[in-house]
C-alpha positions in Angstrom: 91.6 78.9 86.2 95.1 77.2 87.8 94.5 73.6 88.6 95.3 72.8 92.1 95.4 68.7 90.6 98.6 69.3 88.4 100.0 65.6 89.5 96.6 64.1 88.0 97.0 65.6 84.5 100.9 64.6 84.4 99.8 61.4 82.3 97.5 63.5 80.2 99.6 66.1 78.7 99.1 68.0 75.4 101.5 69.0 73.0 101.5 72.7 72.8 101.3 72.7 69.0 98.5 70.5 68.8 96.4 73.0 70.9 97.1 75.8 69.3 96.3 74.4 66.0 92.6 74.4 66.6 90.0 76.7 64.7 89.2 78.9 68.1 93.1 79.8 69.2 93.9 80.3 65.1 94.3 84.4 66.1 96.8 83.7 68.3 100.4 84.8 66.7 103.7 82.9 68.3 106.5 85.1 68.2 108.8 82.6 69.5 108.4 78.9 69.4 110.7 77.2 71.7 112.2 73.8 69.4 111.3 71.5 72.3 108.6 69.3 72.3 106.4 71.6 74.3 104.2 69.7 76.7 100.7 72.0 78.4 99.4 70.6 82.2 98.0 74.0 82.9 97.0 77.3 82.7 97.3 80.6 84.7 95.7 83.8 84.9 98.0 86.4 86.1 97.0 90.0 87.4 100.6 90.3 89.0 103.6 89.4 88.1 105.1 87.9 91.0 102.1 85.5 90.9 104.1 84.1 87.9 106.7 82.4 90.9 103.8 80.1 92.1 102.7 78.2 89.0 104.1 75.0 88.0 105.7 73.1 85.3 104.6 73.0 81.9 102.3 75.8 82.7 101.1 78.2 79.9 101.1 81.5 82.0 98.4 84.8 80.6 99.4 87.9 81.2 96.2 89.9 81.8 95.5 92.7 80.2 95.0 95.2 83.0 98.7 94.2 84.0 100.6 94.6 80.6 101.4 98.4 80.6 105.0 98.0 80.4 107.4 96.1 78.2 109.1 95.4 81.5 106.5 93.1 82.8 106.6 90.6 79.9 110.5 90.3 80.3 109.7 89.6 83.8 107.3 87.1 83.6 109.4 85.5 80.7 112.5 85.0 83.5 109.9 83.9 86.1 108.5 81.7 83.7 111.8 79.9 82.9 113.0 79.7 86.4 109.5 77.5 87.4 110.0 75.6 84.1 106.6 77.3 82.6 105.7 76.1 78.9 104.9 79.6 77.4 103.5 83.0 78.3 100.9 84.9 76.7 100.7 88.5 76.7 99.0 91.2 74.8 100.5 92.2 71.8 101.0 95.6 72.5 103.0 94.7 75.3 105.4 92.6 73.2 108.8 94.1 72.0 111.7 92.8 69.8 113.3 93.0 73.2 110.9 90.3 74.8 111.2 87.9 72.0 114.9 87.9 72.4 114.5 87.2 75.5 112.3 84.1 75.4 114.8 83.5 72.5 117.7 82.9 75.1 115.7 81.5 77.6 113.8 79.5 75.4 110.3 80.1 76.3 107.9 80.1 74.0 106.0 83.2 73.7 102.7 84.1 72.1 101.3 87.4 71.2 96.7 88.2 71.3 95.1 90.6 70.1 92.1 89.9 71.9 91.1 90.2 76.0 93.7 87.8 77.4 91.0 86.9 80.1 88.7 85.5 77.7 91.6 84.0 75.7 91.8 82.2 78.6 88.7 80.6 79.3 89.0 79.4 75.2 92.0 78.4 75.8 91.0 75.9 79.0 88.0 74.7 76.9 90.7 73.8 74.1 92.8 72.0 76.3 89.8 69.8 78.0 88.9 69.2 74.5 92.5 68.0 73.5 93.2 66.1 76.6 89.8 64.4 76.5 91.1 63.3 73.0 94.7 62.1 74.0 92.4 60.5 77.2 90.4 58.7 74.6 92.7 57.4 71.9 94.8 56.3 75.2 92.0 53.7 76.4 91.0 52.6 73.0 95.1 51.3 72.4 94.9 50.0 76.1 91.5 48.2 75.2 93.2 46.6 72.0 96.4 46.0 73.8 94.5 43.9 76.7 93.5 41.7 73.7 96.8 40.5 72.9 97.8 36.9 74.0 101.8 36.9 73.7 104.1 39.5 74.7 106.2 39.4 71.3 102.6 40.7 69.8 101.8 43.7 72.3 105.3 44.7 71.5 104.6 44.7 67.8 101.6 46.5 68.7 103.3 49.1 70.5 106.3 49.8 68.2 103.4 49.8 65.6 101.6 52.8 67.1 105.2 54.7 67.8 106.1 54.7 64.6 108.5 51.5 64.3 110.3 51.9 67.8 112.1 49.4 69.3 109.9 47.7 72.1 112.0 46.0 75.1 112.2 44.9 78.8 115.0 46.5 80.7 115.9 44.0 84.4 118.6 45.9 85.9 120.2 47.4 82.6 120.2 44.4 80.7 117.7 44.0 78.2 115.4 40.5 78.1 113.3 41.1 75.8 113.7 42.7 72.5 110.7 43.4 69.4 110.5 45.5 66.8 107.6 45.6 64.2 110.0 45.8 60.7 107.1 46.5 58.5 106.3 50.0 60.5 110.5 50.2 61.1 110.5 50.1 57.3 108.2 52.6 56.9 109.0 54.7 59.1 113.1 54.9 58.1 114.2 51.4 58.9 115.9 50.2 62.0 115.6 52.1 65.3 119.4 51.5 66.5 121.7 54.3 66.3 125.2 52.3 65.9 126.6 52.3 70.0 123.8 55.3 71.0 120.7 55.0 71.6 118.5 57.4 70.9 115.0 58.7 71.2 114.4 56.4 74.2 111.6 56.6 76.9 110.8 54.1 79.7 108.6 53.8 82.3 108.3 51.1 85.2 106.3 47.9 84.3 105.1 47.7 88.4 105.2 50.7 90.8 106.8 49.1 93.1 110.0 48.0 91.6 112.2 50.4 89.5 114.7 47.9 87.7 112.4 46.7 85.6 110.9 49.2 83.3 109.4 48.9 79.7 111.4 50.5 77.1 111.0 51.7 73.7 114.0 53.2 71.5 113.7 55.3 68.4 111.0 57.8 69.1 113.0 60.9 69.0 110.3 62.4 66.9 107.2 62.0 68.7 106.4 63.9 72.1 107.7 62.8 74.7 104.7 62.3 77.2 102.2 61.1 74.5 104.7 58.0 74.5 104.9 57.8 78.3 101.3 57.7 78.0 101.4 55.1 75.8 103.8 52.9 77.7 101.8 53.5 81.0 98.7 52.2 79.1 100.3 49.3 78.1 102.0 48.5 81.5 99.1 46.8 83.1 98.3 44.3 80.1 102.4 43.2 79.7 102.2 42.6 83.6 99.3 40.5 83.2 100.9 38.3 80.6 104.2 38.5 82.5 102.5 36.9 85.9 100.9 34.4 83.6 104.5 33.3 81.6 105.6 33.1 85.4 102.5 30.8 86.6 102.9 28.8 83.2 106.5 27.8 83.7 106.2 27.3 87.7 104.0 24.9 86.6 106.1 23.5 84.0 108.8 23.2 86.5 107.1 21.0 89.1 107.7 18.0 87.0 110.9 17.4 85.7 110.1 17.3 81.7 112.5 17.8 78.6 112.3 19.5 75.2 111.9 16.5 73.8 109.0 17.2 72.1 110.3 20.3 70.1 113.4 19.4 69.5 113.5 16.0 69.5 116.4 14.9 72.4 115.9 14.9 75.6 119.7 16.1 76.9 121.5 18.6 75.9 124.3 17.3 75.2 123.1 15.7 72.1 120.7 18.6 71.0 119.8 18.2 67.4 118.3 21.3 65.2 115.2 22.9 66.3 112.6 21.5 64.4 110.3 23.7 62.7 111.7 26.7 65.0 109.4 25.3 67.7 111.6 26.0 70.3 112.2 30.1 69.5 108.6 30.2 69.2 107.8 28.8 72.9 110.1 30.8 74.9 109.2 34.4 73.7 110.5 36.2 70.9 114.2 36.2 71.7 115.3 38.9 69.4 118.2 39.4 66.9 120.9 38.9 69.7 120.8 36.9 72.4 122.8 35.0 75.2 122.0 31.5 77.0 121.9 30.8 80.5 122.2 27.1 81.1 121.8 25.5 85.1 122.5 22.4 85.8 122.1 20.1 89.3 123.1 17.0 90.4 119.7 15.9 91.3 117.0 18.5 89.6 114.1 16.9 90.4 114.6 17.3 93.9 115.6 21.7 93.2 113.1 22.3 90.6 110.4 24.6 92.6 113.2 25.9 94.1 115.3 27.1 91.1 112.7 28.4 89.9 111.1 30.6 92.5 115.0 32.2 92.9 115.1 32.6 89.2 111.9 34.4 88.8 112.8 36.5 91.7 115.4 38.1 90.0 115.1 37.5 86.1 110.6 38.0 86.6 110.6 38.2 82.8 112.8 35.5 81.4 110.8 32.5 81.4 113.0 29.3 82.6 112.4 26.1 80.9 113.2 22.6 82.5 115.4 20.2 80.3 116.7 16.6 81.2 119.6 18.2 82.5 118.4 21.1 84.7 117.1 24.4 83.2 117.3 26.7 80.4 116.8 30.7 79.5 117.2 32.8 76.5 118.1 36.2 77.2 117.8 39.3 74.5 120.6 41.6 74.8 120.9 45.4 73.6 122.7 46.1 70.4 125.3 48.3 72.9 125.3 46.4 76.1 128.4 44.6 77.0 128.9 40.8 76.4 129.9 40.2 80.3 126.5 42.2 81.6 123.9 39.3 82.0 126.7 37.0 83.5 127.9 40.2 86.0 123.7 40.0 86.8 123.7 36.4 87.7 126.6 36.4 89.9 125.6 39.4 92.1 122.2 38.4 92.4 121.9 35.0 92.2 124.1 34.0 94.7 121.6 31.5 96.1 122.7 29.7 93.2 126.0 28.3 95.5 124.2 27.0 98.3 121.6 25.1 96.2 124.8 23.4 94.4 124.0 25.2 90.7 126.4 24.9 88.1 125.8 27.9 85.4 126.7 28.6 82.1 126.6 31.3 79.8 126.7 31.3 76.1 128.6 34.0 73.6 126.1 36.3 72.1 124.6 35.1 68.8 122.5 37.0 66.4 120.1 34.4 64.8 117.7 32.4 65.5 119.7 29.6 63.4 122.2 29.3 66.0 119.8 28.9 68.7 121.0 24.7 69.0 125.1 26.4 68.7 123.9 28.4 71.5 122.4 26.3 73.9 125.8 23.8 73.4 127.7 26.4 74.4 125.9 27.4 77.8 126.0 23.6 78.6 129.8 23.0 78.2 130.2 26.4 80.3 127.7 25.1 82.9 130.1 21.9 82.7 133.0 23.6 83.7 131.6 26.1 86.8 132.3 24.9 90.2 129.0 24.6 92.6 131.2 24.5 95.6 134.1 27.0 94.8 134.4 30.2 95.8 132.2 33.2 95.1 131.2 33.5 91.2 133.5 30.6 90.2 129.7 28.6 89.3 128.8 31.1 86.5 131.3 30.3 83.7 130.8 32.4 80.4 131.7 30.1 77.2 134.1 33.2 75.6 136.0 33.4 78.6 136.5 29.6 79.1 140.5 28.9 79.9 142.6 25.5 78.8 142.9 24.7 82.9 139.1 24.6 83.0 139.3 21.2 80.2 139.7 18.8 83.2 136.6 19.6 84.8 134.5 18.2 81.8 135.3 14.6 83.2 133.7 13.8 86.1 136.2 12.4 88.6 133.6 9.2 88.8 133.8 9.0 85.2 138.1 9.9 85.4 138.6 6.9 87.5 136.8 4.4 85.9 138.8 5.5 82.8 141.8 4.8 84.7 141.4 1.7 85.9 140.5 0.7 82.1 143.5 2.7 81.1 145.8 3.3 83.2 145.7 -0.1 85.6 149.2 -0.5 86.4 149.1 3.1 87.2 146.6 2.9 89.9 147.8 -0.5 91.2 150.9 1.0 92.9 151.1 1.4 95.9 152.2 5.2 95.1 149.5 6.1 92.9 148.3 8.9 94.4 151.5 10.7 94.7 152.5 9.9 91.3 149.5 11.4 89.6 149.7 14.2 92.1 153.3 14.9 90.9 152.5 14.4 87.4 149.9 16.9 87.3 151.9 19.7 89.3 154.6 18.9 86.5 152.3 19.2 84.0 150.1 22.2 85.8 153.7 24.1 86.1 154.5 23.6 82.6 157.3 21.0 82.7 159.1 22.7 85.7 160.1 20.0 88.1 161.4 23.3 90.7 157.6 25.2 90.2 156.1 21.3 90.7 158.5 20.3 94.4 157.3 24.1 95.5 153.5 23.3 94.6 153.5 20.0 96.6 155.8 20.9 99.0 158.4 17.9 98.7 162.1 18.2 97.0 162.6 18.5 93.2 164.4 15.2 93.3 160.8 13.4 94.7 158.6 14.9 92.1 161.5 14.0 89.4 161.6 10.3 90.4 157.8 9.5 90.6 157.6 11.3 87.1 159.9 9.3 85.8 158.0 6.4 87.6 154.7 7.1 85.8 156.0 6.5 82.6 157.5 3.2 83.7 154.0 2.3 84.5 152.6 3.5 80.8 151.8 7.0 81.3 152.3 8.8 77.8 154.4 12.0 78.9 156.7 12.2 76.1 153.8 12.0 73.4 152.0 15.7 73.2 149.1 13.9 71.1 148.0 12.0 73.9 149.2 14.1 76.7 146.6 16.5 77.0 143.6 13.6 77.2 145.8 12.1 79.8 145.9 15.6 81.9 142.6 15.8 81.8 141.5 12.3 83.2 144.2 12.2 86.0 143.6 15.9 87.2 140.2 15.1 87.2 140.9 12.1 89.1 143.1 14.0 91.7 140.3 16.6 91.6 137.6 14.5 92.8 138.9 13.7 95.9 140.7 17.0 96.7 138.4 19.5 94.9 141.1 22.1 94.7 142.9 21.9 91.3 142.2 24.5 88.9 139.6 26.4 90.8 
């Protein structure tokens, strides 16, 4: 009666419950039911004892009836049982003490009493559990069938948190969540929101592909159903999401051949002068983003000659965050986790997007925001980070996070081709001594070390009295040092100046 197959019916478990709440096993009397969700892969006929040490898992084990003349043997069997991780035992019930029940009650094995020939309980009892597995087998393929229907992912997911009662539908990359539904009608329902404060709870995952176990679909909040009926579920709906997930990967290699904008949903074509969404067009074309999100902003000098190759290094690691092309270089919207930490999806892109240096990327990555509304405040914010990273510095310095942006950084918003033609309009007597470099250079260790002429001459290497003497000469020549409205501005332009031909300050 023992399977010898027990790996095939892993996916096809039945709750224990459900089977013995059919019309044919309705004799049976549980004298202790263990308060876990009791899953059943098998069944074993047992005529000794010791055989009980070679079942598996989740086995329910029968103690025949020619076997049960002792109390002894069901206290037996209920250890043996525990120790291979059996569901329950069955013995006769003349064979059943108070002593066995507390038993099973410590070890926490359910245990059921017949009155009947154990041996033909048995053979009921496998026609019972073909009968329930065939129906979990069938209600399985009919969800799969209407899942494979489904022509967005933000709609399989609503699909899925439908049929587990309002659970919280995700994709988990490495422990940082990308994608992020829930369907609030059956949340509602079902007693609102499936987040738990900091903890999550309830949650069950399984891999989206076999062959790679950081990415895994996820589903929060289903504390109260069985445990392997939602596996089952989420293995159904594996293959369909992987489908739509290699076909939101062809559609946006595609997109990126051709360097194209956003124009057309939001109606500018850089991002630096990114109106409001129109119409929410632009939430609605890069999958449902969630209630919290981050943006990841790249930018390039010359992105139409990186595109393919952007994106075949993005998709390698971020497979389910679709990257879209803007006039400026690229753009991704990234769902976080109501618990995961705001530094997680930049710590992601430095470790494994390291690439990212050699191809000359400059990244940035905005604060989380919870609406969809902020979406434009967002994608600002990843561009002015993206702004400030450094392509060539050392390792991580071309990921900047907008939160953690520092006062130094400022001077890298102006280009240094931009920060001299500035200072030839504004600064000409400046630039037309024959000193200039070392005057801006002292100037900005001066201002760099906070007004300290000592911290400045150290800096440069050169005396205190040198670095005092060309101060003092730049603002003979009309450089605003004594006026703190203007002083910053001027920082800026001539440490970006200084900058562009040494690439060293402030990195």
């Amino acid at each position: 009666m023992r399977s010898s197959a027990q790996g095939h019916y892993a996916s096809q478990a039945v709750n224990l419950r459900d089977l013995l709440q059919s019309r044919s096993l309705s004799d049976l009397q549980v004298r202790f039911q263990s308060d876990q969700s009791t899953r059943v892969q098998d069944l074993a006929l047992i005529t000794e004892v010791e055989e009980v040490m070679a079942v598996g898992p989740d086995t329910i084990v029968l103690l025949a009836n020619e076997m049960s003349a002792g109390s002894w043997i069901v206290s037996a069997a209920l250890h043996y049982a525990w120790e291979r991780r059996a569901c329950a035992v069955v013995a006769p019930a003349h064979a059943i003490t108070e002593a066995a029940v507390e038993i099973a009650r410590r070890l926490d094995v359910t245990l059921i009493s017949a009155e009947r020939d154990v041996t033909r309980l048995g053979i009921e009892m496998a026609i019972q559990l073909g009968i329930a597995r065939a129906g979990v087998i069938a209600h399985v393929q009919s969800f799969s069938e209407r899942l494979s229907k489904e022509e967005s992912i933000p709609a399989m997911f609503r699909m899925i948190s439908r049929e587990l009662d309002g659970a919280r539908v995700q994709v988990n990359v490495a422990g940082t969540v990308t994608i992020d539904v829930v369907d609030e009608g059956a949340a509602q329902k079902h007693g609102g929101s499936k987040r738990r404060g900091d903890a999550v709870e309830g949650m069950v995952s399984v891999r989206i592909r076999p062959d790679d176990s950081e990415t895994r679909l996820v589903v929060v909040g289903v504390e109260a159903l069985p445990r392997d009926y939602v596996e089952q579920m989420l293995r159904a709906a594996a293959p369909s999401l992987r489908a739509l997930l290699y076909r939101s990967r062809l559609d946006s290699i595609l997109q990126s051949l051709p360097t194209m904008s956003l124009a057309a949903m939001v109606g500018a074509t850089e991002l630096s002068v990114l109106d409001e969404p129109e119409s929410g067009q632009l939430a609605d074309a890069l999958h449902s983003i969630g209630s919290r999100y981050r943006t990841v902003c790249i930018l390039v000098e010359r992105p139409e000659n990186l595109g393919a190759a952007v994106h075949q290094v993005w998709q390698h690691h971020f497979p389910e965050i679709p990257l879209a092309t803007v006039a400026d270089g690229w753009l991704a919207f990234m769902p976080t986790g109501p618990s995961e930490p705001e530094s997680s999806i930049a710590d992601v892109i430095r470790e494994n997007y390291d690439v990212a240096r050699v191809l000359g990327l400059s990244i940035g990555v905005s604060r989380v925001h919870g609406d969809q509304a902020e979406l434009t405040e967002s994608v600002r914010e990843a561009w002015i980070a993206a702004r400030l990273a450094l392509p060539g510095g050392g390792r991580g310095s071309n990921v900047v996070e907008f939160g953690r942006i520092e006062t130094r950084m400022l001077e890298r918003l102006i280009p240094s081709s931009l920060a001299s033609r500035l200072a030839e309009m504004l600064m000409p007597e400046l630039l037309a001594d024959p000193q200039s470099d070392e005057i801006i250079a002292a100037v900005v260790g001066y201002l760099s070390s906070r007004g300290s002429i000592s911290r400045a001459a150290e800096m440069l290497g050169v005396h205190r009295n040198t670095v005092q003497a060309r101060v003092r000469r730049a603002e003979e020549l009309g450089l605003p040092i004594a006026e703190p409205d203007k002083l910053l501005s001027s920082f800026m332009m001539l440490a970006a100046l200084r900058g562009g031909s040494e690439g060293q300050l402030g990195s």
